[in-house]
Each structure stands twice: as structure tokens, then as C-alpha cells.
C-alpha positions as CSV (number, residue, x, y, z in Angstrom):
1,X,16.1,-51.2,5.4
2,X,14.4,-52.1,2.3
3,X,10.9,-53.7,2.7
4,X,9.5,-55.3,-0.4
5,X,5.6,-55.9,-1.2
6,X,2.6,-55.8,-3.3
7,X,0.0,-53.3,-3.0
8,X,-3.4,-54.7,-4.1
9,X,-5.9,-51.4,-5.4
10,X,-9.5,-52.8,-5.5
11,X,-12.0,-50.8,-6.9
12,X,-15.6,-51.0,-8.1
13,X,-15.1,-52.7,-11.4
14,X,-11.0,-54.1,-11.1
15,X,-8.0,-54.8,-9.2
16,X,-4.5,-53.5,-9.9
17,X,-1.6,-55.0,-8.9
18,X,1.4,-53.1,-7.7
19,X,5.2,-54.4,-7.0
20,X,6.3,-51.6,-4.4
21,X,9.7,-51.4,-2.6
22,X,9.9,-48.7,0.0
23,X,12.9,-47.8,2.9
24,X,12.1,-46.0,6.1
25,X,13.7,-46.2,10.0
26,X,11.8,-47.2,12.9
27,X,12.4,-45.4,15.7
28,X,11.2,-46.5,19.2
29,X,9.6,-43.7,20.8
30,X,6.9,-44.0,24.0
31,X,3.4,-46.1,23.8
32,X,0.5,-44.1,24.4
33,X,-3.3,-44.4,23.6
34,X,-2.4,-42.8,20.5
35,X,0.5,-45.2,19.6
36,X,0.1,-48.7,21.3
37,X,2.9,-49.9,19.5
38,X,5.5,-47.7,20.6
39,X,7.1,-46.9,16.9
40,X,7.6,-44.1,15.0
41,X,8.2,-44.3,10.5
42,X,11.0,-42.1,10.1
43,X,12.5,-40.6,6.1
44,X,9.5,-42.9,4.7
45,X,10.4,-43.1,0.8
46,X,8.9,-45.4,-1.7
47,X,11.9,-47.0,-4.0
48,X,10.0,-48.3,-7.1
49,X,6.3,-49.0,-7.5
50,X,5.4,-51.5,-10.7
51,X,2.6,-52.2,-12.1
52,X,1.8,-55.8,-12.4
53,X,-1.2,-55.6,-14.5
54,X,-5.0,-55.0,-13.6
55,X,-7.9,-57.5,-13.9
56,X,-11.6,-57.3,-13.8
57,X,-13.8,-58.0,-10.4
58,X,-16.3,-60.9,-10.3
């Protein structure tokens, strides 16, 4: 599974735009306190990661 997305850095003085592509497997393990949602990221690997370009902050 291939998810695609941007990634937004904002710092102090700029923001950096990223176009990032990464794969992983969900694996449904038990919820606890710990993990309410019940899932585990499994062989996380980022695919690409692009920058767009960076502007200044307001």
C-alpha cells in the first residue's frame, strides 16, 4: 500500500514543502491504553520525498 502526501515543515522564519510517498502494513493487533486504535505500522519505508520549494512566514 502506497500512501501519498505532503509533509509541511514550519519553522521560525519559513515553510518547506515536501511531496512524500511512503508504504507500510497495518497489522491489527489488540487495543489497549497504550494503543486505542488497535494498529500496529509494520516495514514503514518512505518511497520518495520532494521538495516542493520553501517560502517565508508572515
Amino acid at each position: 500500500m502506497y500512501e501519498p502526501g505532503k509533509l509541511y515543515l514550519i519553522r521560525e522564519s519559513n515553510i518547506t514543502a515536501y511531496d512524500m510517498v511512503t508504504s507500510c502494513r497495518l497489522v491489527d493487533v489488540g487495543r489497549s491504553k497504550d494503543n486505542p486504535h488497535g494498529l500496529m505500522l509494520e516495514q514503514f519505508r518512505v518511497e520518495s520525498n520532494e521538495k516542493l520549494g520553501t517560502r517565508k512566514r508572515n
